[in-house]
Structure formats: structure tokens, C-alpha cells
N, CA, C and O of each residue as an XYZ file, in Angstrom:
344
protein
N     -71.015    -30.498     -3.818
C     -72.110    -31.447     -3.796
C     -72.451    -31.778     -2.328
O     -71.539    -31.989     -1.528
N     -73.285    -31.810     -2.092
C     -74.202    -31.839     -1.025
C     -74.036    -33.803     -0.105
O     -73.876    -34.788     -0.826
N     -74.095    -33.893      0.966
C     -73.737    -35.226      1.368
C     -74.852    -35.839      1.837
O     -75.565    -35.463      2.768
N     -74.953    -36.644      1.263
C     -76.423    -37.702      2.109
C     -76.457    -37.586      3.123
O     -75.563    -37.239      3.895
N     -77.650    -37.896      3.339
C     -77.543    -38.127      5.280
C     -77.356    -39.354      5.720
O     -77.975    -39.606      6.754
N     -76.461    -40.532      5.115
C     -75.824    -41.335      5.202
C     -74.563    -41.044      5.848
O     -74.064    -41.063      6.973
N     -74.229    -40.737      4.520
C     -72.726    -40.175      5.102
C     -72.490    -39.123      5.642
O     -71.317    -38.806      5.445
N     -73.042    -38.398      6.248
C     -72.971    -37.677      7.481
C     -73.403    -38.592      8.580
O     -72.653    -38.374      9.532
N     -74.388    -39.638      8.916
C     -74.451    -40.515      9.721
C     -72.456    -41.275     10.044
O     -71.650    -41.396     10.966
N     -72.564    -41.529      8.768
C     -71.466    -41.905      9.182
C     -70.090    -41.526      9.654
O     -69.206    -42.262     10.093
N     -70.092    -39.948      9.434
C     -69.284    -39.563      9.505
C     -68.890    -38.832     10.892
O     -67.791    -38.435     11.279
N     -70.318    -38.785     11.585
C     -70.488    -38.411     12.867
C     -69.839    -39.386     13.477
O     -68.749    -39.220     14.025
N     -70.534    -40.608     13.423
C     -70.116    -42.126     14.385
C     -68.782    -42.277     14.044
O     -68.275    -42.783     15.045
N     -67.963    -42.134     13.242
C     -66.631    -42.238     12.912
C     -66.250    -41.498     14.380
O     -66.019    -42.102     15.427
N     -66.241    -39.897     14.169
C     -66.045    -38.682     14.682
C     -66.421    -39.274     16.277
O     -65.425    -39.338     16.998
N     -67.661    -39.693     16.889
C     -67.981    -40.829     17.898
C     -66.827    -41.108     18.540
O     -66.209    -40.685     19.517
N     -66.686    -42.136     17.518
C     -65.960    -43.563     17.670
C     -64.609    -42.741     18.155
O     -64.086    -43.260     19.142
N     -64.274    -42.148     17.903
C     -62.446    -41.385     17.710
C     -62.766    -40.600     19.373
O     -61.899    -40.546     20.245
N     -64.036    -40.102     19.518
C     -63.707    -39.265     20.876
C     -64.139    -40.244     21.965
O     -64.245    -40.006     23.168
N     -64.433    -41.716     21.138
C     -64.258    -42.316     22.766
C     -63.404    -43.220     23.028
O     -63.281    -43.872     24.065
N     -62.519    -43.276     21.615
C     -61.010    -43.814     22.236
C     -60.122    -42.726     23.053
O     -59.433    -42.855     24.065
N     -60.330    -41.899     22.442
C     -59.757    -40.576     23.333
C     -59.696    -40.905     24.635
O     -58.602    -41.158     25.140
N     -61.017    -40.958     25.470
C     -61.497    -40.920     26.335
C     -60.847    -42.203     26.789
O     -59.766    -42.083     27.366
N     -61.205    -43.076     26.665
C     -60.630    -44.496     26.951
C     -58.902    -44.321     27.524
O     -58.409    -44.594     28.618
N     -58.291    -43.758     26.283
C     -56.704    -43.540     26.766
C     -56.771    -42.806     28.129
O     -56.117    -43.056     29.142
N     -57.672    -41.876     27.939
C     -57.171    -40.759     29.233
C     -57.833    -41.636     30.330
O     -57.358    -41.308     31.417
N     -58.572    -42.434     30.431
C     -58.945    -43.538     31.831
C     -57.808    -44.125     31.945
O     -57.004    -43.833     32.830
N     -57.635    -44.913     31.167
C     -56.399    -45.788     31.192
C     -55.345    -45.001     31.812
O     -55.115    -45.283     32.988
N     -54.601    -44.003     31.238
C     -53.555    -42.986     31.830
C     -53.564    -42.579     32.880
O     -52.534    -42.296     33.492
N     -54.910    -42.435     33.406
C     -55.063    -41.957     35.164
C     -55.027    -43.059     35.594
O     -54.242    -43.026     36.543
N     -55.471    -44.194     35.447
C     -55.292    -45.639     36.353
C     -53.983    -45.213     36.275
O     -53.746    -44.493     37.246
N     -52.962    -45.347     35.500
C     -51.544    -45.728     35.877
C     -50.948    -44.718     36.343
O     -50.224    -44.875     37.326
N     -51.079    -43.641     35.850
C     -50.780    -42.591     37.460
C     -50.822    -42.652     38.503
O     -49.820    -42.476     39.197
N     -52.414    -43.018     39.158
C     -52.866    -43.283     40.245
C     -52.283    -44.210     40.829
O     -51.736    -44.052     41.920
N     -52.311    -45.335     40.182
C     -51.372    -47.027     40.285
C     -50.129    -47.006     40.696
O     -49.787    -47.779     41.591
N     -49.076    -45.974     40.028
C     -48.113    -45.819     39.845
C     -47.381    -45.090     41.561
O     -46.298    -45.293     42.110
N     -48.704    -44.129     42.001
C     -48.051    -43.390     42.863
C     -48.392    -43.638     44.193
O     -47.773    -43.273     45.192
N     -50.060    -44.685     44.090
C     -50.069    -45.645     45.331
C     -48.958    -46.510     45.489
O     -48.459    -46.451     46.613
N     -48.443    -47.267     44.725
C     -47.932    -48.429     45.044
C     -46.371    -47.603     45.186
O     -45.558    -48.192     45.898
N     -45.920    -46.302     44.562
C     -44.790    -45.794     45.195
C     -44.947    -45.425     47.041
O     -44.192    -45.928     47.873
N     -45.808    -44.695     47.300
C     -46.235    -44.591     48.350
C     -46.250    -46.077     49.554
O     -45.460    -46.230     50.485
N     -47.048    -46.735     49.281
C     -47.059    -48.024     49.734
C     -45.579    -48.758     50.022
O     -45.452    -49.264     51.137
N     -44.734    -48.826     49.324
C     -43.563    -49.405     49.198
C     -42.988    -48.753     50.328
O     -42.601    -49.563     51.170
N     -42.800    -47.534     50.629
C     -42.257    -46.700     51.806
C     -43.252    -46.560     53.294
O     -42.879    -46.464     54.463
N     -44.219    -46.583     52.886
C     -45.394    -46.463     54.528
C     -45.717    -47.852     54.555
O     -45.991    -48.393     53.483
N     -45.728    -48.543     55.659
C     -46.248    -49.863     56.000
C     -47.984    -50.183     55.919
O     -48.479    -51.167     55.369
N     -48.738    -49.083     56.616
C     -49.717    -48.886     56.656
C     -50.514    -49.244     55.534
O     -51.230    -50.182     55.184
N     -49.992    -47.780     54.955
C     -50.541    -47.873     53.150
C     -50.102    -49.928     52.347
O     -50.719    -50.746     51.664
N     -48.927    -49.864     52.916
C     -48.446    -51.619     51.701
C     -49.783    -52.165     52.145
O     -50.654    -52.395     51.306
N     -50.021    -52.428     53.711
C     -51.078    -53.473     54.387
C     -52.388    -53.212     53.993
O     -53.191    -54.142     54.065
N     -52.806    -51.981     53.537
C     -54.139    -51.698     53.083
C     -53.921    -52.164     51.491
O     -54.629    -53.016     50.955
N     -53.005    -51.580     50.936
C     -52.547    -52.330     49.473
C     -53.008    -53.622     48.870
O     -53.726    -53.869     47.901
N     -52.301    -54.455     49.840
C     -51.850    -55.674     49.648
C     -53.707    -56.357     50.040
O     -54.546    -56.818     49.267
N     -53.742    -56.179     51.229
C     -55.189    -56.748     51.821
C     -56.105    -56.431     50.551
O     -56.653    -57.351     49.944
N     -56.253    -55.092     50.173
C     -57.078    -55.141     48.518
C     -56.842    -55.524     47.743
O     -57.765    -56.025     47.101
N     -55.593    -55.599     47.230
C     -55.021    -56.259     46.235
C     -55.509    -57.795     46.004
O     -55.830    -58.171     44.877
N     -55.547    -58.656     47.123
C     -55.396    -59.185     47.477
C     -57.450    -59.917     47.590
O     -57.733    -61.078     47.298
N     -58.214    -59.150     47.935
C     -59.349    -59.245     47.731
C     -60.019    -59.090     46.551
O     -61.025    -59.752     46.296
N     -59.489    -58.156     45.694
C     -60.256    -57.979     44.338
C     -59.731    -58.381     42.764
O     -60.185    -58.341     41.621
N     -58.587    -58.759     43.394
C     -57.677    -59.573     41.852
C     -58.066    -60.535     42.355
O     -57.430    -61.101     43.244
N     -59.475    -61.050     41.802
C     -60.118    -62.595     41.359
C     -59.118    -63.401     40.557
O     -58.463    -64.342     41.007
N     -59.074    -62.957     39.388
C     -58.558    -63.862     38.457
C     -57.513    -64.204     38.179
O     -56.748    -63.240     38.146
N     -56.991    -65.238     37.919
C     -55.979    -65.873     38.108
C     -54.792    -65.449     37.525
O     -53.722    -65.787     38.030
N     -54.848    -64.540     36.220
C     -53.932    -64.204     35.653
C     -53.679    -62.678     35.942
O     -52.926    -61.940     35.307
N     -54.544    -62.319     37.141
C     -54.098    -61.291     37.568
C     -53.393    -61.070     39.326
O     -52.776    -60.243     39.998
N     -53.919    -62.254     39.412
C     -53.490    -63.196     40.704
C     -51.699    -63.061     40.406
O     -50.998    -62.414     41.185
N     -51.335    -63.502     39.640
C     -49.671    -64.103     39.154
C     -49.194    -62.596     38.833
O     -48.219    -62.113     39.409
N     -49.779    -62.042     38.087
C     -48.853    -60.392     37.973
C     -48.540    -59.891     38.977
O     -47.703    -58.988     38.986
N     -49.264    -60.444     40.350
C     -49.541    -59.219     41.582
C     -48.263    -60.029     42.549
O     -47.650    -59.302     43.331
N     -47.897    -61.452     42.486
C     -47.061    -62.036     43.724
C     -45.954    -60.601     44.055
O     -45.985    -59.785     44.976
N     -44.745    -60.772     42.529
C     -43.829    -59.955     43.244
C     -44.176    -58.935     44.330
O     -43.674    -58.897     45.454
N     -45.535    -57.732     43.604
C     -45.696    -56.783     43.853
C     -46.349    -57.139     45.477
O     -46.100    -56.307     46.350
N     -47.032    -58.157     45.786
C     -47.579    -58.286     46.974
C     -46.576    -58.709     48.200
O     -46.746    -58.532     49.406
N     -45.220    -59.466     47.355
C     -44.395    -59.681     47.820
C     -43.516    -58.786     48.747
O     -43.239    -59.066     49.914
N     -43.143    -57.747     48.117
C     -42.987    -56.216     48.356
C     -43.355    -55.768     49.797
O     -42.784    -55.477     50.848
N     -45.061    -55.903     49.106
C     -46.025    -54.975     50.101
C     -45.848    -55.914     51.554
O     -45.956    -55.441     52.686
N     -45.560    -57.315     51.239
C     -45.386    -58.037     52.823
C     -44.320    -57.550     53.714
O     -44.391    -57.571     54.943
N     -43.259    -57.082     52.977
C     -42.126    -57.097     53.378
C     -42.168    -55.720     53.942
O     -41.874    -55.465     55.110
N     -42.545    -54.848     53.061
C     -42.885    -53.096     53.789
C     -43.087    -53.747     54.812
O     -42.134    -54.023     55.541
N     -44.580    -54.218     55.171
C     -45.456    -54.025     56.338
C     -44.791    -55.383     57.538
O     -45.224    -55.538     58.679
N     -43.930    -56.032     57.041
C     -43.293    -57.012     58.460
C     -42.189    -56.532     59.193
O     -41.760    -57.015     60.241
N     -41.667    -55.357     58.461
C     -40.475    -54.715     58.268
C     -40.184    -53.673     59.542
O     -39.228    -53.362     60.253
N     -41.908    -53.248     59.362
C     -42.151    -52.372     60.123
C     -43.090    -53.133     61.603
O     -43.500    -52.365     62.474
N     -43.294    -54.373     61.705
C     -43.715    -55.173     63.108
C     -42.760    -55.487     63.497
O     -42.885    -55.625     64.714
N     -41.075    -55.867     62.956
C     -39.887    -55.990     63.707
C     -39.760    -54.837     64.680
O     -39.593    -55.138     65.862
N     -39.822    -53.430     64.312
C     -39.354    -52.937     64.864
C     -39.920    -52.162     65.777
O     -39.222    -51.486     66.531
């Protein structure tokens, strides 16, 4: 039996809907790659923490992203003072 063109409407947008969560995960997954291997990087080069931290630091507006970032900015101070001692 033959399918309305309803439900083929719908069955497309389903089909849609599914390839742009797809998509969504795989953004998400490269942020934290990317995330993952700056801020490894950073932790060891002073340079990189101070450019880090200074952005970090400029574009986490909000407050509850403000509080996730102390430790991590904490860190990045310490790379980069670590390396004006010496």
C-alpha cells in the first residue's frame, strides 16, 4: 500500500531531525577535543595559559560559567607566574 504524502512528510523530518542530532554530537565532540588539547597544551606553555586565561576570561560572561572556569583559570595563573619567576 502506497503512503500518503503525509507520512512521507513525516517521515523525512523524522529522518531530518535524526541527521541533525548527528551533527550536533559531532560539534559538540570537536569542541571537547579541541578544549581538551588547548587547555593540555596551555597547562605546560605559559604563553598559550596567558592567552587562555585572558580569553577565558573575556568571553565566559555568565556567571555560571564564570565559577566552572576559577580552578581551571587558577591553573592557567600559575603556568604563566611560574614562568615570570624565572
Amino acid at each position: 500500500m502506497a503512503r500518503s504524502i503525509d507520512q512521507q512528510i513525516a517521515t523525512t523530518q523524522a529522518k531530518l531531525n535524526r541527521l541533525k542530532q548527528r551533527q550536533k554530537a559531532s560539534e559538540t565532540r570537536r569542541k571537547i577535543i579541541v578544549g581538551a588539547i588547548v587547555t593540555t597544551e596551555a597547562l605546560k606553555d605559559p604563553k598559550i595559559a596567558r592567552w587562555m586565561a585572558a580569553t577565558l576570561r573575556k568571553n565566559a560572561t555568565r556567571e555560571v560559567d564564570q565559577k566552572e572556569l576559577v580552578g581551571l583559570l587558577d591553573e592557567l595563573d600559575q603556568v604563566a607566574a611560574k614562568a615570570d619567576r624565572t
